[in-house]
C-alpha positions in Angstrom: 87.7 114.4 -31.9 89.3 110.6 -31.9 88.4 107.9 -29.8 91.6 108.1 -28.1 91.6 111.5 -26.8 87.8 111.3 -25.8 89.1 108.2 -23.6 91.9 110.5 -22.2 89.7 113.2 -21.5 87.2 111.2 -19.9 89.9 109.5 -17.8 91.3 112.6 -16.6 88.0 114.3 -15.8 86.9 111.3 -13.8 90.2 111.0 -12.2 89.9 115.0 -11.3 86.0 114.5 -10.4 87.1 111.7 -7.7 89.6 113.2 -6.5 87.9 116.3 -5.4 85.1 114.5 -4.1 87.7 112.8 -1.9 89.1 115.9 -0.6 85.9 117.2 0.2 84.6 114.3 2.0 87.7 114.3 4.0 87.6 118.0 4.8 83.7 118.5 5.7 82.6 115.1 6.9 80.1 115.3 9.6 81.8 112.8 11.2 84.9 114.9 12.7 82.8 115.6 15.2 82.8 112.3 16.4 85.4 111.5 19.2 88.4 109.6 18.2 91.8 109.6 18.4 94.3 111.8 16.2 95.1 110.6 13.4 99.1 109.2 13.2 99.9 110.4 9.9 98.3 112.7 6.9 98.7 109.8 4.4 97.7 106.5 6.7 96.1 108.3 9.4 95.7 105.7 12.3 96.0 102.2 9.9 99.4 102.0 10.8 98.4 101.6 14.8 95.2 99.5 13.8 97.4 97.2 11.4 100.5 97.2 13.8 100.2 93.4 14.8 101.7 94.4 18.0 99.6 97.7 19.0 97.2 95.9 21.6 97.5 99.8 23.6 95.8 101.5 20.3 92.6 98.8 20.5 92.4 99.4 24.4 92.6 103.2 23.7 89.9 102.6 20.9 87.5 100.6 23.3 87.8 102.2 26.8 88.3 106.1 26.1 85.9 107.8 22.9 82.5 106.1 23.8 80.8 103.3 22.2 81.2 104.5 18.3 84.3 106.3 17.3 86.0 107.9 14.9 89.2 106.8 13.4 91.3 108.0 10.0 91.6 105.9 7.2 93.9 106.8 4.1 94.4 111.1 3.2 92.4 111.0 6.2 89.1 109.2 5.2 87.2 109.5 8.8 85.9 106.2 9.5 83.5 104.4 12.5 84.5 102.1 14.8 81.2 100.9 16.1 80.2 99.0 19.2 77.4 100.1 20.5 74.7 97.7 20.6 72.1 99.2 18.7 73.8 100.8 16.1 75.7 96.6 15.5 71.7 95.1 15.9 70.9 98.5 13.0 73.9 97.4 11.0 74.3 93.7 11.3 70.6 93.1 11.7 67.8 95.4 11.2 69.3 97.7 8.2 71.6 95.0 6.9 70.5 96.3 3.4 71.7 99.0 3.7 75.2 98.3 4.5 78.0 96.0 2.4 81.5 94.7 2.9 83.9 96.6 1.4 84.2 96.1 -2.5 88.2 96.0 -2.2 87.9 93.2 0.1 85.3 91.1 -1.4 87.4 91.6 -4.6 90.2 90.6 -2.5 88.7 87.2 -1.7 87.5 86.7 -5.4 91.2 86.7 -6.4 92.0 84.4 -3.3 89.1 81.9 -3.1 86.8 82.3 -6.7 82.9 83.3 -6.6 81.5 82.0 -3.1 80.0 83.4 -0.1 83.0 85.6 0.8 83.2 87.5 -2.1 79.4 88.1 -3.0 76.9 90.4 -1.6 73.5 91.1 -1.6 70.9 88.3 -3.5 74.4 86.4 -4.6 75.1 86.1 -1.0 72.0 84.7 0.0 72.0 82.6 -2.3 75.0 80.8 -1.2 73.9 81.0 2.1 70.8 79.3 1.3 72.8 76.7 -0.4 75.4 76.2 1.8 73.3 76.1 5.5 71.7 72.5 5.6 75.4 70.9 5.3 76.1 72.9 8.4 72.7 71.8 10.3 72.5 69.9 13.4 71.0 67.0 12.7 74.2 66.6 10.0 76.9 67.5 12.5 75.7 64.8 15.0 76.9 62.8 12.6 80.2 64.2 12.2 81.0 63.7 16.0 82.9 60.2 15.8 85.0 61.6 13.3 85.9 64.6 15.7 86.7 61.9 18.1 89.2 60.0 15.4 91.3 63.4 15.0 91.1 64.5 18.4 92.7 61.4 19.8 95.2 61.6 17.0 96.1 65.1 18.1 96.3 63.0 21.5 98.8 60.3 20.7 101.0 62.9 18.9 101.3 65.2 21.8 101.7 62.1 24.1 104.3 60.7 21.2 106.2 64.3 22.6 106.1 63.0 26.3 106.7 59.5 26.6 110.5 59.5 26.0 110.6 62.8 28.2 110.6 63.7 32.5 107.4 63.6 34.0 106.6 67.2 32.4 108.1 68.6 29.1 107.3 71.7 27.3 105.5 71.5 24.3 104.9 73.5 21.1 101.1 73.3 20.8 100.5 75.3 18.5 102.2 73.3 15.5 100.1 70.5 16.6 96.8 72.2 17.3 96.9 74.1 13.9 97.8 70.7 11.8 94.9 68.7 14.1 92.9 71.7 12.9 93.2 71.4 9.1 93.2 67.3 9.9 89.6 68.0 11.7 88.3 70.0 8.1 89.6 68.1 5.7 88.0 64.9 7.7 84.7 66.8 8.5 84.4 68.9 4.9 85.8 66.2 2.3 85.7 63.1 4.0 88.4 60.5 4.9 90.4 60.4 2.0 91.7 64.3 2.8 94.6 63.6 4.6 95.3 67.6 4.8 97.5 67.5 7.1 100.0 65.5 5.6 99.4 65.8 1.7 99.2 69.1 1.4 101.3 72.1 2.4 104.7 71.1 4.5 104.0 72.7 8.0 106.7 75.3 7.3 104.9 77.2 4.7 101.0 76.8 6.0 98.7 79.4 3.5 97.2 81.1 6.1 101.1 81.9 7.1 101.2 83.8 3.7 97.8 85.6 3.6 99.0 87.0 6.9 101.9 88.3 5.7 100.5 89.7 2.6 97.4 91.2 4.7 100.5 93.3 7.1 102.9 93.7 4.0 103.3 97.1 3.0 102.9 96.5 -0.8 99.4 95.9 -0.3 98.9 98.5 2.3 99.9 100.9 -0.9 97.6 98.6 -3.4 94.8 100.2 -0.8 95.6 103.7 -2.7 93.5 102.3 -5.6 89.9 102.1 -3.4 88.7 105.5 -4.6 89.5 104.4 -8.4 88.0 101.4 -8.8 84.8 102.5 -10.6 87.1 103.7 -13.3 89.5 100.3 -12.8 86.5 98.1 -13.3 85.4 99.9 -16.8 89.0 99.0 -18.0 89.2 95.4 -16.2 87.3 93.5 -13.2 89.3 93.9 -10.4 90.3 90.7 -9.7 92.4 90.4 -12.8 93.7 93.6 -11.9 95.3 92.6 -8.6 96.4 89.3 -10.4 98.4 91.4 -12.8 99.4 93.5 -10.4 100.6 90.3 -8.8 102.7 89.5 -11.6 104.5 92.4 -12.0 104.9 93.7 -8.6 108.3 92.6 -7.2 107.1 91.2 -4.2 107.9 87.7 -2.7 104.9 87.8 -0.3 102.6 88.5 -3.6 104.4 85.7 -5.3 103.9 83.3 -3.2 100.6 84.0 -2.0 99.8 83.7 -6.0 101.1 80.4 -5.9 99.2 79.1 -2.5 96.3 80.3 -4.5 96.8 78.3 -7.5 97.9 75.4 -5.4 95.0 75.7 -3.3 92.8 75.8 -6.1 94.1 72.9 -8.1 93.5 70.5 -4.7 89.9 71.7 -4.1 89.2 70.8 -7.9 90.5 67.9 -8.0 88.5 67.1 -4.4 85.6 68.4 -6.6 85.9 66.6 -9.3 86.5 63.1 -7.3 83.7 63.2 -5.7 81.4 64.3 -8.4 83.0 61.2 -9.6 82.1 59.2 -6.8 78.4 60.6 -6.7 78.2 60.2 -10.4 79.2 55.7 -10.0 77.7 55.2 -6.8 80.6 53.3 -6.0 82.8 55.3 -3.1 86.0 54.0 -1.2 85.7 51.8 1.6 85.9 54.4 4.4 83.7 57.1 2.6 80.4 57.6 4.5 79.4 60.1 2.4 78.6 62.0 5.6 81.2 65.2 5.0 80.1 68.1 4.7 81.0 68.8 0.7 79.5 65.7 -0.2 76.4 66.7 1.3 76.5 69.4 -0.4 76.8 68.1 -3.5 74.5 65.6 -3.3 72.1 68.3 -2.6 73.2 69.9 -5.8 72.4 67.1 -7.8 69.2 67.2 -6.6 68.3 70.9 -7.3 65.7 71.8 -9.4 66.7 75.3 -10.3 69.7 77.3 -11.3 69.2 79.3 -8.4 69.6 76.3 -6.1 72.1 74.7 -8.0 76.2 75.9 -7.6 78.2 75.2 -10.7 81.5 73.4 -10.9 83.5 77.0 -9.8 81.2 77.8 -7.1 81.7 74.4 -5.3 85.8 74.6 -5.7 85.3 78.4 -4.4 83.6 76.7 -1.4 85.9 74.0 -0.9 88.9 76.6 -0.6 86.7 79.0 1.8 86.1 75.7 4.2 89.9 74.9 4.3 90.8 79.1 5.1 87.8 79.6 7.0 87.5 76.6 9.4 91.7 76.0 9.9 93.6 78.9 11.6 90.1 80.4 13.5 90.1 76.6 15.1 93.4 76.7 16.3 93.9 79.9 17.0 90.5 79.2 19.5 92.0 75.8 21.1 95.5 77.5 21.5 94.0 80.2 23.4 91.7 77.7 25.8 95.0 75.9 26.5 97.1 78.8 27.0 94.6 80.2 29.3 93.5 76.7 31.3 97.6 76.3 31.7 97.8 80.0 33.4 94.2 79.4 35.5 94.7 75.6 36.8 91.8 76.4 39.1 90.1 76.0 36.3 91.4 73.7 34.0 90.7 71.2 37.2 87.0 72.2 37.4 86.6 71.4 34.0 88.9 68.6 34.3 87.0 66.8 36.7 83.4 67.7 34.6 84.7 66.0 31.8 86.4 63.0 33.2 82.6 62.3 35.1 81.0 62.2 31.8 81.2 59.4 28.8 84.8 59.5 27.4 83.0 59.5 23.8 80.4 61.7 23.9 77.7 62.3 21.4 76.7 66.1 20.2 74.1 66.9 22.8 76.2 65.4 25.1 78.9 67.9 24.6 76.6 71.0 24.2 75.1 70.0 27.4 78.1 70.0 29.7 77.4 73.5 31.5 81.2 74.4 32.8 82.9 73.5 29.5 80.5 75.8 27.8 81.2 78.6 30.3 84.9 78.1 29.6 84.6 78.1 25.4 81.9 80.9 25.6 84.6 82.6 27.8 87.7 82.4 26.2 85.8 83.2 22.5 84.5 86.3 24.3 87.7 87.8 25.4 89.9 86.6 22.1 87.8 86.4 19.3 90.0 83.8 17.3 89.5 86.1 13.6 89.8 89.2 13.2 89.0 92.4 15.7 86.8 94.0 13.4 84.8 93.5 10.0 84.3 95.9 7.4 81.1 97.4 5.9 80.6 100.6 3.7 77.3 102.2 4.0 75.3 102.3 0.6 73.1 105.3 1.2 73.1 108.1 3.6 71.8 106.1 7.0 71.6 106.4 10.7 72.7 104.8 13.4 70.7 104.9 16.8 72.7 104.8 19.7 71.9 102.8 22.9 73.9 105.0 24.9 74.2 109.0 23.9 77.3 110.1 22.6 79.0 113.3 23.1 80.8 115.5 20.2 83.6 117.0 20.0 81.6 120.3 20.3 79.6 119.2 23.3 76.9 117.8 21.7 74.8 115.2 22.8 73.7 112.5 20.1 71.6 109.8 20.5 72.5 109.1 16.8 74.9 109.1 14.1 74.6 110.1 10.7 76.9 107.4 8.1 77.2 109.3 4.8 76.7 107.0 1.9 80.5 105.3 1.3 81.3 105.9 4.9 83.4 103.0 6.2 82.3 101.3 9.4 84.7 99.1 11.4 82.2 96.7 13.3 84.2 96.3 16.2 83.8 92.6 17.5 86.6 92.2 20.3 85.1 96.1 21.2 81.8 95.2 21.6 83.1 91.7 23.5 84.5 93.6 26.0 82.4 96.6 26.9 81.7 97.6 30.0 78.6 98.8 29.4 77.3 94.9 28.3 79.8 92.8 30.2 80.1 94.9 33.8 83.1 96.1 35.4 84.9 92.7 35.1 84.7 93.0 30.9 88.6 92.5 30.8 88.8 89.8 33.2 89.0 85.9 32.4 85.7 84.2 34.4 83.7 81.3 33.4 81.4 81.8 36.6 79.7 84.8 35.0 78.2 81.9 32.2 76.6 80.0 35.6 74.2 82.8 36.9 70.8 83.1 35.7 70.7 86.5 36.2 73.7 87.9 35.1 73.8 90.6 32.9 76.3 89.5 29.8 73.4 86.7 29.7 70.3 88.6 29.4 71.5 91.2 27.5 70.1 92.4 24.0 72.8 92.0 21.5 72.5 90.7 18.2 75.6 88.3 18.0 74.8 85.0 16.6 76.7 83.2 19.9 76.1 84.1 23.7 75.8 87.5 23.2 79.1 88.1 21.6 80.6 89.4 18.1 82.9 86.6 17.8 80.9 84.8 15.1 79.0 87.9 14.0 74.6 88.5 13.6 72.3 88.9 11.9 72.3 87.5 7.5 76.4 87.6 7.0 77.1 85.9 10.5 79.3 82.9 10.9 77.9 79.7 8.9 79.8 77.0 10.4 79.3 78.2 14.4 78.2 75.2 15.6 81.1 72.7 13.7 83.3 75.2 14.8 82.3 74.7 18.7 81.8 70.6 18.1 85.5 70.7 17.0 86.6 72.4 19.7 84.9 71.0 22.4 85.5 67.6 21.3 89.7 68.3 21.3 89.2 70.1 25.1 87.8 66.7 26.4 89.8 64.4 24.5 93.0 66.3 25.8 92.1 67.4 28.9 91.1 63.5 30.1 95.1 62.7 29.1 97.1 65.7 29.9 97.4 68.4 32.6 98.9 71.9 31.0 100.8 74.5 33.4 103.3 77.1 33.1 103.0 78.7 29.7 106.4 80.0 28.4 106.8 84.1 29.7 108.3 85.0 25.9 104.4 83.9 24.4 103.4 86.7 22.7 100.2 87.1 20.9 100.0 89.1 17.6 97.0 90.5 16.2 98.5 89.7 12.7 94.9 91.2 10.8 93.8 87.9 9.9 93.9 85.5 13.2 95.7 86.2 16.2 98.6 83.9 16.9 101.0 82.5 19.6 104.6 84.0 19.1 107.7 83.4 20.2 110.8 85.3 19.3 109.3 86.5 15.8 108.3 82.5 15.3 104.5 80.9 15.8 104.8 78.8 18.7 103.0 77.9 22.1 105.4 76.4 24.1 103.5 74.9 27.2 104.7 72.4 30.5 102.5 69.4 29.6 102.4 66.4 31.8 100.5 62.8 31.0 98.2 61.9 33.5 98.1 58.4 34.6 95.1 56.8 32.9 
């Protein structure tokens, strides 16, 4: 028998093998008899309500009505978890971490958008890169980032006040184009150093990446790529994946996949060429005028050229695949956050004048324990992160072996049942379901849903002394446990430092009624008529 056909017959036996195995996962899981809602359609099942940027009903339904874990239908009717229940997220997240892995699609996913890095490795490669990456993210080296906080903050001021002085007493504002471009100013000045300039050298505000990835997360072209989960053993025998979807790319009429090829490359070619200068720089000893050295990339690297060992060493690739995941990571999640704080001070002026008046009693530059310490400012960012996480809803995992999830609260099935566990087949996909778990009930009390800084202030309250395993006041937001969030704390210096600085200069009110938030998969954004904008009142106040 030739080569040829033994390929052919190998390929169609696998193809028959996995597709069995498919249908009978779908048919007998043990997992229909969790509660959850019915499934939309045979081929989506409910992805169509949880992708719908606009569904915010299906998440409530999800959250307040099955229990703490629930069932939900993938594609051909794949049952997977939504979970929120605190000890099967601290079993997960935490405690069994091993056992569970993002989901190879999306890890692949990131390799094609961002190169090898920390958001598309797992197990020892992550921690590795972890390791690597977490002492430019330590406190002691983000005290020293605070005066250049300050610098881009009170540029973000004079432009917003550039909007104002020409204008009546109070004008509305879009906030969110300048938030989002004070945003990438703040990483490029904080990860590469003075010379970055992002906001202005490098995409023209009407065509921002993370605009793109958006779209190509919601388009329907790569809702159908999805399809090719259950193949990609077989795919990756032929080709690794990523080049797959970069072929696919190229011969896929779609303008959303086109473009978001060419962001890619674009974004690519500027973090190499960061790379490279400062390696160049390092390499001399002799850096520009304004370069303190003290960003976080060239710490980094300076660390690197110290390492003693491969393993503590990234190459050339690895630190460009870093630089990209700072700009993505660290941009849209850090506006999204500071458009929500302003959108919901300029609906709760009770409370924007509480914090108001905190701020304007303490040193108008501030250093970092400074601004950690200032109690009702924390209760107001720990607030407003709890109730809109600013990334996505929920994070994926697939279990790697058959495991169990203990319950913190029982559970009961469909047939009556009462579990104080839940069995997660091997391949199972879980949903970890941050804004769930952020506002449950059953953590949060009866208030969950409701904006209020006060509950931040007691002692005793419960959403304080509560055991959860989120890496920030006792949320999801930023994750737990090995995979959570590596640049928390720069993300909470760079937004508390913007609060202060505007908040001292300008008094927000009267949000425009058409602001709609859409939960476009990535980061939820401001809308307005189909466009990304926050038009708020915004008055100067006299100095």
């Amino acid at each position: 028998m030739s080569t040829t056909i033994l390929c052919t017959v190998a390929t169609v036996a696998f193809i028959i093998y996995a597709g069995v195995r498919l249908l009978l996962r779908r048919v007998y899981s043990v997992l229909h008899n969790i509660p959850g809602p019915p499934r939309k359609s045979f081929v989506s099942g409910n992805l169509t309500q949880h992708f719908n940027p606009d569904d915010w009903e299906f998440q409530e339904d999800l959250e307040q009505n099955y229990g703490q874990v629930v069932k939900v239908n993938g594609l051909l009717g794949d049952p997977q978890l939504l979970v929120f229940d605190p000890a099967a997220l601290n079993s997960i997240l935490v405690k069994d971490f091993a056992k569970y892995e993002e989901i190879d699609y999306f890890m692949s996913l990131n390799t094609l958008l961002f190169g090898d890095g920390i958001f598309s490795s797992a197990g020892n490669a992550h921690r590795r890169y972890r390791r690597i990456m977490l002492p430019a993210f330590s406190k002691a080296n983000l005290r020293k980032m605070v005066p250049f906080c300050y610098e881009v903050a009170e540029k973000m001021r004079e432009l917003v006040g550039s909007r104002v002085v020409h204008a009546p007493q109070t004008v509305a504002i879009d906030l969110n184009s300048i938030l989002t471009r004070g945003a990438l100013e703040l990483i490029g000045r904080i990860g590469i150093g003075p010379s970055a300039n992002l906001s202005t050298r490098w995409w023209p505000e009407k065509s921002r990446p993370t605009d793109t990835f958006t779209d190509l997360h919601c388009s329907p072209t790569v809702f159908r790529l999805a399809l090719v989960i259950p193949f990609l053993p077989l795919i990756r025998m032929i080709v690794p994946f990523p080049a797959f979807l970069r072929f696919t790319i190229d011969v896929v009429p779609s303008a959303v996949l086109r473009e978001t090829r060419d962001i890619v490359d674009c974004m690519w070619d500027t973090a190499a060429g960061f790379v490279r200068g400062r390696k160049a720089t390092l390499k001399d000893g002799t850096p520009d005028a304004d370069d303190t050295g003290k960003d976080i990339m060239s710490i980094l690297m300076k660390s690197n050229t110290r390492a003693h060992s491969a393993a503590a060493h990234l190459t050339d690739e690895e630190l460009i695949a870093a630089t990209s995941m700072l700009f993505f990571a660290a941009t849209d999640t850090t506006s999204s956050a500071l458009d929500r704080i302003v959108h919901t001070l300029a609906m709760h002026l009770d409370v924007q004048e509480m914090l108001r008046k905190e701020v304007l009693a303490a040193p108008e530059h501030m250093d970092y324990e400074g601004l950690m310490g200032l109690p009702y400012l924390d209760a107001v960012v720990r607030e407003v992160l709890r109730l809109h996480p600013p990334a996505s809803p929920v994070m994926y995992r697939e279990a790697l072996v058959d495991a169990v999830l203990p319950l913190s609260t029982p559970l009961t099935g469909v047939d009556g049942t009462v579990m104080h566990s839940v069995n997660a087949p091997k391949g199972t996909t879980i949903l970890i379901g941050i804004a769930a778990a952020n506002h449950s009930t059953q953590i949060w009390g009866g208030d969950a849903r409701d904006f209020n800084p006060a509950r931040w202030l007691k002692a005793d309250t419960h959403a304080v002394s509560a055991n959860t395993c989120g890496v920030y006041a006792n949320t999801l937001t930023f994750l737990g446990g090995p995979k959570s969030c590596i640049g928390v704390n720069l993300a909470l210096l760079e937004i508390k430092v913007v609060v202060c600085v505007l908040l001292r200069a300008f008094r927000f009110a009267q949000p425009d009624a058409r602001v709609k938030w859409r939960m476009t998969g990535i980061i939820p954004s401001p809308y307005v008529d189909g466009q990304r904008r926050l038009p708020i009142l915004v008055e100067r106040l006299k100095a």
